[in-house]
C-alpha positions as CSV (number, residue, x, y, z in Angstrom):
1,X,168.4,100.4,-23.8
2,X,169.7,102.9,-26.3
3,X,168.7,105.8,-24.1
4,X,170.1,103.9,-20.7
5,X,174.1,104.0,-22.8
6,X,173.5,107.4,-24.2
7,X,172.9,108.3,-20.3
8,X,176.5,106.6,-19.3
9,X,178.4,108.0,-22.1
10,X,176.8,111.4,-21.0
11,X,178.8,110.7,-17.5
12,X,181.6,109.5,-18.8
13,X,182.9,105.9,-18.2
14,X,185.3,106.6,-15.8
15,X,182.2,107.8,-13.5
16,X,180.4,104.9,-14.2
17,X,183.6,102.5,-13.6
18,X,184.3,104.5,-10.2
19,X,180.6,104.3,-8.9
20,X,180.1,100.6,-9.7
21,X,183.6,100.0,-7.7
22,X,182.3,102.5,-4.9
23,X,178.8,100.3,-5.2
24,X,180.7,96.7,-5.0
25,X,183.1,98.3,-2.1
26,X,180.0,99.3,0.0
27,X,178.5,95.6,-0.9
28,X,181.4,94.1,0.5
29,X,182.1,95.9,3.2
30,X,178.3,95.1,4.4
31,X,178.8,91.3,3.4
32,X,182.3,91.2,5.8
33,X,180.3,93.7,8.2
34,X,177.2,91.6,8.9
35,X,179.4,87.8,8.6
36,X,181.8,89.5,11.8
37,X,178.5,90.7,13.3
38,X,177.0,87.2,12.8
39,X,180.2,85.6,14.4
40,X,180.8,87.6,17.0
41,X,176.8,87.5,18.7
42,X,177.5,83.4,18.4
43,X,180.4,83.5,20.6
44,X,180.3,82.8,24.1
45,X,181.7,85.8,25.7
46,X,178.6,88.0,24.2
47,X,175.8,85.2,25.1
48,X,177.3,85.6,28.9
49,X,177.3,89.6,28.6
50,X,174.5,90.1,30.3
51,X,174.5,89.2,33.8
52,X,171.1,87.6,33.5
53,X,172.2,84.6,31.6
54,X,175.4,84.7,33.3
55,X,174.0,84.4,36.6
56,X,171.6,81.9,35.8
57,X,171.8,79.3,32.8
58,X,175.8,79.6,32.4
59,X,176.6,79.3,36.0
60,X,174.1,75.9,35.8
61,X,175.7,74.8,32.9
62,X,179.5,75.0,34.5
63,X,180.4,71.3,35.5
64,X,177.8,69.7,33.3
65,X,179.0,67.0,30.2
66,X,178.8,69.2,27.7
67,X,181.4,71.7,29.4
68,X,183.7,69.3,30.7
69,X,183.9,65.8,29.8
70,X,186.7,63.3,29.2
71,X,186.7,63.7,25.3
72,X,187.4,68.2,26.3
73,X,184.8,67.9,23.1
74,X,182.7,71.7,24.8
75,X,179.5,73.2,23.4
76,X,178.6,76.8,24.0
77,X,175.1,78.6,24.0
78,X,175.1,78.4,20.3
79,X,175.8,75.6,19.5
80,X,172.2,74.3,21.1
81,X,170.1,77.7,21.0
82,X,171.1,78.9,17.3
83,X,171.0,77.0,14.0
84,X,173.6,76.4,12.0
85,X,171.9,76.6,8.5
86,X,172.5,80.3,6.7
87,X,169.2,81.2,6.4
88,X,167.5,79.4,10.1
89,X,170.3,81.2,11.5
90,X,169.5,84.9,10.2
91,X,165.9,84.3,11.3
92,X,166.9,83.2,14.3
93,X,169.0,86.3,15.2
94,X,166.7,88.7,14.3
95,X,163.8,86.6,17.0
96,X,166.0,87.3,19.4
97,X,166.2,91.1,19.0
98,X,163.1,90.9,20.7
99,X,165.1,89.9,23.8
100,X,166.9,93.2,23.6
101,X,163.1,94.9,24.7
102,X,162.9,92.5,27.5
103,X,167.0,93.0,28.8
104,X,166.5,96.9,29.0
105,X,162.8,96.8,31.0
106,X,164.4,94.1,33.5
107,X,161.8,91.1,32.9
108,X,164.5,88.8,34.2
109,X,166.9,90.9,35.9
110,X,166.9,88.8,39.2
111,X,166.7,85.5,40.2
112,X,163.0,85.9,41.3
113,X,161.9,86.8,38.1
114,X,164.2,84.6,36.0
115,X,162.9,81.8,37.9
116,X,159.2,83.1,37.1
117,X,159.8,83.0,33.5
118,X,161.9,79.8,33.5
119,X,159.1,77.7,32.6
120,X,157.6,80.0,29.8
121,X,161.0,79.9,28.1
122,X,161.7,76.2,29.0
123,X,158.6,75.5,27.1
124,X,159.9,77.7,23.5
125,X,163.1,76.4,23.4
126,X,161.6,72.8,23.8
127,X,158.9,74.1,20.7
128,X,161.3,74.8,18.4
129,X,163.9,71.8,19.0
130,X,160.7,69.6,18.5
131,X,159.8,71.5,15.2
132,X,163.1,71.4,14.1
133,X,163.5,67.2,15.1
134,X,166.3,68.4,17.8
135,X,168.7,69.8,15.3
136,X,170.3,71.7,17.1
137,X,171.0,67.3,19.4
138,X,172.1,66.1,16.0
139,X,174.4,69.1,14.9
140,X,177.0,67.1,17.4
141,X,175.2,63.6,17.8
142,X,174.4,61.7,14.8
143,X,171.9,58.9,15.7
144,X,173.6,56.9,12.6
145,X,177.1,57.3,14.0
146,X,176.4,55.9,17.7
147,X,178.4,52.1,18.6
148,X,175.1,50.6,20.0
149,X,177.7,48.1,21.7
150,X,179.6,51.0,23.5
151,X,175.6,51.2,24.7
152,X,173.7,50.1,27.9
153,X,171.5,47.6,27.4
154,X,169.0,50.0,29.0
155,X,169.8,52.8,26.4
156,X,169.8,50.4,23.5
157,X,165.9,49.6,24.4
158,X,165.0,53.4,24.9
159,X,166.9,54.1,22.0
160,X,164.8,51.1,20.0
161,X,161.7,52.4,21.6
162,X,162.0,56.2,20.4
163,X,162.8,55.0,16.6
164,X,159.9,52.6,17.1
165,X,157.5,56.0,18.5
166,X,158.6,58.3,16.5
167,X,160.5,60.5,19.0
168,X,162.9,63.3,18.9
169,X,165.7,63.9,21.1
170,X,164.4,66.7,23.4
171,X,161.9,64.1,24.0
172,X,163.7,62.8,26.6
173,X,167.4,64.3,27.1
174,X,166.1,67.9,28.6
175,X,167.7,69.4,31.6
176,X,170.5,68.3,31.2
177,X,172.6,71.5,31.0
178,X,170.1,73.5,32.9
179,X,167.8,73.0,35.7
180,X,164.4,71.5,34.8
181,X,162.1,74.1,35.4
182,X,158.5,72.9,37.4
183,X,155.4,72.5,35.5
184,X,152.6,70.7,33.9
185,X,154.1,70.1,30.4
186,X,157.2,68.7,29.3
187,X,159.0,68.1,25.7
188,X,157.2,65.1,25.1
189,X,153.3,67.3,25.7
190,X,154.3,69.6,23.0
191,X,152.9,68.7,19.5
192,X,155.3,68.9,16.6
193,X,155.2,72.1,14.2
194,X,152.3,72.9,16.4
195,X,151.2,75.8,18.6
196,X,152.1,76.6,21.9
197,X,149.8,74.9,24.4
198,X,148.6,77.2,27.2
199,X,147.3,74.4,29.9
200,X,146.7,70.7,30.0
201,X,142.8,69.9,30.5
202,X,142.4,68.3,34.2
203,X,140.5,65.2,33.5
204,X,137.2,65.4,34.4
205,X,136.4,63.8,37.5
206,X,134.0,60.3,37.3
207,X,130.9,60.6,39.2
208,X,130.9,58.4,42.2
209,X,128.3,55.4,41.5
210,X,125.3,55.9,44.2
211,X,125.4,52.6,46.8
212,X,122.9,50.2,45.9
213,X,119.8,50.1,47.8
214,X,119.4,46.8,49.8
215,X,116.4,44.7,48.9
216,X,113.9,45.2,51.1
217,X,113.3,42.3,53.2
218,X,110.5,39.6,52.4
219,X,107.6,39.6,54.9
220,X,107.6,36.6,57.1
221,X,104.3,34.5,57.2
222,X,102.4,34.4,60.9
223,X,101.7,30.5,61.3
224,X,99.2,29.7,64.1
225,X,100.9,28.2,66.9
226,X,99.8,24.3,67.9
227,X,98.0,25.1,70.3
228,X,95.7,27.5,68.4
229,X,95.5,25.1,65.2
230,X,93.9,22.4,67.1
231,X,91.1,24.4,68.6
């Protein structure tokens, strides 16, 4: 310790006052740098940048409830793809820097190949809403909040039934905003905080049960005619 102040009064306070200031400057301007960098990748106008998910995901999601409605209540890519929660949403950016890689070698530069991958990313984005229990649903919806009289009576039950299961949002409100991509699995085949499942077993095919053999038939007893019984 002693050596540590004999080291600062060697430089002089003033040095030491101007390089902490330069220090908490630098700290600040980082803090302000990467909270505007944050805020400006969650707005709309940068998700749509790129004239793959312009082309594709925004122009399906155009006319759908949540981008016009009568409530004008709108919700952008972030507010269903990213997490709201400081540190969920850090991670989460820097996952998708891995989509920069993919962007600059064209893996879904054209319709063709979007719609080749559609299912593949259908199938993360359904992962992680059921690991997360649809947060990113109940960010907007709170299941507490609803009027269940303002309700179908159909809704009601299905609501009833996925409290009763133990299901999550995603479980049955998907493609909604985008097309429903074709394939074997859907939100409700993925398992929660789980992997990835790469196929669904076919089910094994029952053998068909062999036809019974008919009984053979009894032999019929010769019985001597009249004629030859009264010889």
């Amino acid at each position: 310790m002693k050596k540590t102040i004999a080291m600062l009064r060697s430089w002089g306070w003033m040095r030491v006052l101007a390089v902490a200031l330069l220090a908490l400057l630098i700290s600040a301007t980082l803090v302000v740098a990467g909270a505007a960098g944050l805020a400006w990748t969650s707005t709309e106008k940068f998700c749509i940048s790129c004239h793959e998910m312009r082309e594709n995901v925004y122009a399906e999601f155009k006319g759908t409830i949540h981008d016009v409605n009568r409530s004008g209540v709108r919700a952008i890519c972030t507010d269903c793809h990213v997490p709201h929660e400081p540190v969920a949403l850090i991670k989460r950016k820097f996952a998708a820097t891995a989509e920069l890689y993919h962007s600059l070698v064209g893996t879904i530069d054209t319709p063709e190949k979007f719609e080749a991958h559609r299912y593949g990313m259908a199938l993360r984005v359904w992962q992680r809403m059921k690991d997360t229990d649809s947060l990113e649903c109940r960010n907007c919806h709170q299941r507490d909040s609803m009027s269940k009289e303002l309700q179908t009576e159909r809704a009601q039950k299905r609501h009833a039934k996925a409290d009763a299961e133990g299901m999550t949002c995603i479980d049955c409100h998907f493609g909604i905003a985008h097309k429903e991509p074709e394939g074997e699995l859907g939100p409700r085949d993925l398992p929660v905080r789980g992997k990835m499942p790469v196929k669904k077993a076919e089910p094994a095919a029952e053998p068909t049960p062999e036809p019974e053999a008919e009984p053979a038939a009894e032999p019929v007893a010769e019985t001597a005619s009249p004629a030859v019984a009264a010889e």
